[in-house]
N, C-alpha and C positions, 0 to 999 in steps of 0.2 A: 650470195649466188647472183649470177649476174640477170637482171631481170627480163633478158631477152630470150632466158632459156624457155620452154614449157614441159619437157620434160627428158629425162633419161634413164630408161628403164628398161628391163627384159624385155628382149625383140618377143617371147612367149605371152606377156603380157601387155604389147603394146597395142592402140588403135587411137585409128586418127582419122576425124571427121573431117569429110570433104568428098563432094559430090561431084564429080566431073561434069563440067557443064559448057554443052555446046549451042544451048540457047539462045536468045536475041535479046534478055534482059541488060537491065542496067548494070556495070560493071559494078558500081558501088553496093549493090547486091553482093557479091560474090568476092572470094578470095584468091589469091594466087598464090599456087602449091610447086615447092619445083624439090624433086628427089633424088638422091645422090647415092650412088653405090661405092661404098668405100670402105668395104671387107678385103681386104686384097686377097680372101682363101673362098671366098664362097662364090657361087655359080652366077650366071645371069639368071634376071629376074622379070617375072609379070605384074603388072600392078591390076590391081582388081579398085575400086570404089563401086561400094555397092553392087558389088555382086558382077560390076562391070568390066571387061578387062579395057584398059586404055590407052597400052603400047602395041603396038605392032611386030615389033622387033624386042626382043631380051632387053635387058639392059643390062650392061654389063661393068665391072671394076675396070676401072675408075671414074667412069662416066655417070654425067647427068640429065633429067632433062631440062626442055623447059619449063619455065612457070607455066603452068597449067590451070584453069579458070576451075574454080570449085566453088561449089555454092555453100553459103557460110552457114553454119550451124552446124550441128552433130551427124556427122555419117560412118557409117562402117569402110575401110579400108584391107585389103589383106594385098600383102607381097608374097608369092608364090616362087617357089623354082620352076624358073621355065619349062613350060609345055608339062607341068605336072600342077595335081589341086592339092601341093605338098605345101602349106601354109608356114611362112617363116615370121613373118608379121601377121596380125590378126588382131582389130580393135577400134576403138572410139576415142576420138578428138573433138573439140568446139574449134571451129574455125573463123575468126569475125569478119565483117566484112568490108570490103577497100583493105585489106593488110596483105601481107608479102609473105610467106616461109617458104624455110627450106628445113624439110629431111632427112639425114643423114644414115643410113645402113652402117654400121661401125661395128669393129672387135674381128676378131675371127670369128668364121661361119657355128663355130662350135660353142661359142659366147656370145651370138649375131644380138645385138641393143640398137638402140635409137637415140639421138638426139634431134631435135626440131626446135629450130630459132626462128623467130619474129626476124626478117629483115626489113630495116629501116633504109627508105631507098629514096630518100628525101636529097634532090639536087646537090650537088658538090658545087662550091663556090668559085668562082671565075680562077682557072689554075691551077686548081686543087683535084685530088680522088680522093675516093675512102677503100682501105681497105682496113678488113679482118682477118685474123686466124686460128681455124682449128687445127687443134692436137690430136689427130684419129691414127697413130702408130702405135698399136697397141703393147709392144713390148720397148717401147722407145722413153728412156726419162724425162723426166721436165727440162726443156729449153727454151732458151731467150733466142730472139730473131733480133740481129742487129745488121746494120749498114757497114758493109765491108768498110775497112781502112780506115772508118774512123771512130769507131768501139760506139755509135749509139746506141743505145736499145731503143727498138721501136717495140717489141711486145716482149715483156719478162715474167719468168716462171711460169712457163704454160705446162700443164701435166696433161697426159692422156684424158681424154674427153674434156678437156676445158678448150677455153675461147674466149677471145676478146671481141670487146663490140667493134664498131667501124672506125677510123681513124683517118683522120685529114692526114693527107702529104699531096706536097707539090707535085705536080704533076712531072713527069722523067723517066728515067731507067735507072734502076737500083740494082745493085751487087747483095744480096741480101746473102749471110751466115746464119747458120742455124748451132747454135754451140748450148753445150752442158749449161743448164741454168745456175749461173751465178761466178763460171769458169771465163775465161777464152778459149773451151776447148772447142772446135770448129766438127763437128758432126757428118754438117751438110752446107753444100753451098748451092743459092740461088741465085746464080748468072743471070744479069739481063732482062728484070725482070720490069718490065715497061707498064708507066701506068700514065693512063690518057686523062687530059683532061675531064670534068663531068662525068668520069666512067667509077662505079664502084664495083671492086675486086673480092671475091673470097680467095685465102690461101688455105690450104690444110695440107698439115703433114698425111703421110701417107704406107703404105707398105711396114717392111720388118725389118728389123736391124739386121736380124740373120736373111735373112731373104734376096733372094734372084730373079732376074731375069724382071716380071712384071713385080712379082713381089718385092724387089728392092726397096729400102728407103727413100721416100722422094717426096716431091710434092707436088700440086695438081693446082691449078688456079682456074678459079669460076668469075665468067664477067655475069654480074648481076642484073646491071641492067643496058 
């Protein structure tokens, strides 16, 4: 298991520590929280900490927000459907302090789970980015993400809910293929997908195989930092 995971479990059973904190303390106090909607079936959403709500606006699939300042230790959290006290998330997490996560809302709304990673957001070296990617298509097989045209694999055998950690590449534009893992069968194609110096990237699959319109298969890229 890759050690960046903390967990993935029933969104019924999940809870995750962290205090929203608008305070004037030292950052090294506190962690930074960012959450990501990425059901492509289920509604926008409220976020509560403690009891507090946080967003202003839904937040809705595919979108995220920002890292959010939480103060590190155990707190109650619940994710709600908007403008209702219909809890889809509900629970407790240890959050430490000075560290980064992210979130994840995953599955159809009818299987709605979690994933939350540790991200390591430690400088990219002079030319370099990092990127990762999640598998969160939930009726989609395991696939390798390679560099069009010239068969690399930069990430292999990813199955739904899995994830690779961060990864140096040169900084550029990439043609990225998303194909059957272990095939050249080609899936999906990611046109163009530009990565800056110093900048670290999330990618995640997305949507349904069968799916339209927003629901389509795609994929979504989060700049991290």
């Amino acid at each position: 298991m890759n050690k960046n995971i903390l967990l993935i479990i029933p969104a019924v059973f999940f809870a995750l520590t962290a205090l929203f904190s608008s305070c004037e303390k030292d950052d090294k106090t506190n962690a930074d929280l960012m959450v990501v909607h990425a059901s492509p079936d289920a509604p926008g959403v409220d976020l509560l900490i403690d009891d507090i709500k946080i967003n202003s606006a839904a937040l809705t699939y595919p979108n995220n927000t920002s890292y959010l300042k939480v103060e590190s230790g155990s707190r109650n959290i619940k994710i709600n459907v908007s403008g209702t006290t219909n809890n889809v998330i509900n629970g407790d997490l240890t959050v430490e302090p000075d560290k980064y996560y992210s979130l994840f809302a995953i599955d159809v709304a009818a299987k709605l789970s979690v994933v939350v990673l540790g991200d390591d957001l430690t400088t990219p070296s002079t030319g370099k980015a990092h990127i990762r990617f999640l598998h969160l298509s939930p009726d989609a097989p395991a696939v390798d993400i390679a560099i069009a045209g010239s068969g690399t694999v930069v990430f292999g055998n990813i199955g739904f809910k899995s994830f690779t950690g961060f990864t140096v590449l040169n900084a550029g534009t990439y043609n990225l293929d998303v194909r059957l893992a272990g095939t050249s069968t080609v899936v999906l194609v990611l046109p163009a997908i530009t990565l800056q110096a110093g900048k670290i990237y999330t990618v995640f699959a997305k949507g349904l195989v069968q799916g339209t319109g927003a629901q389509a298969l795609g994929a979504e890229i989060i700049l991290n930092n």
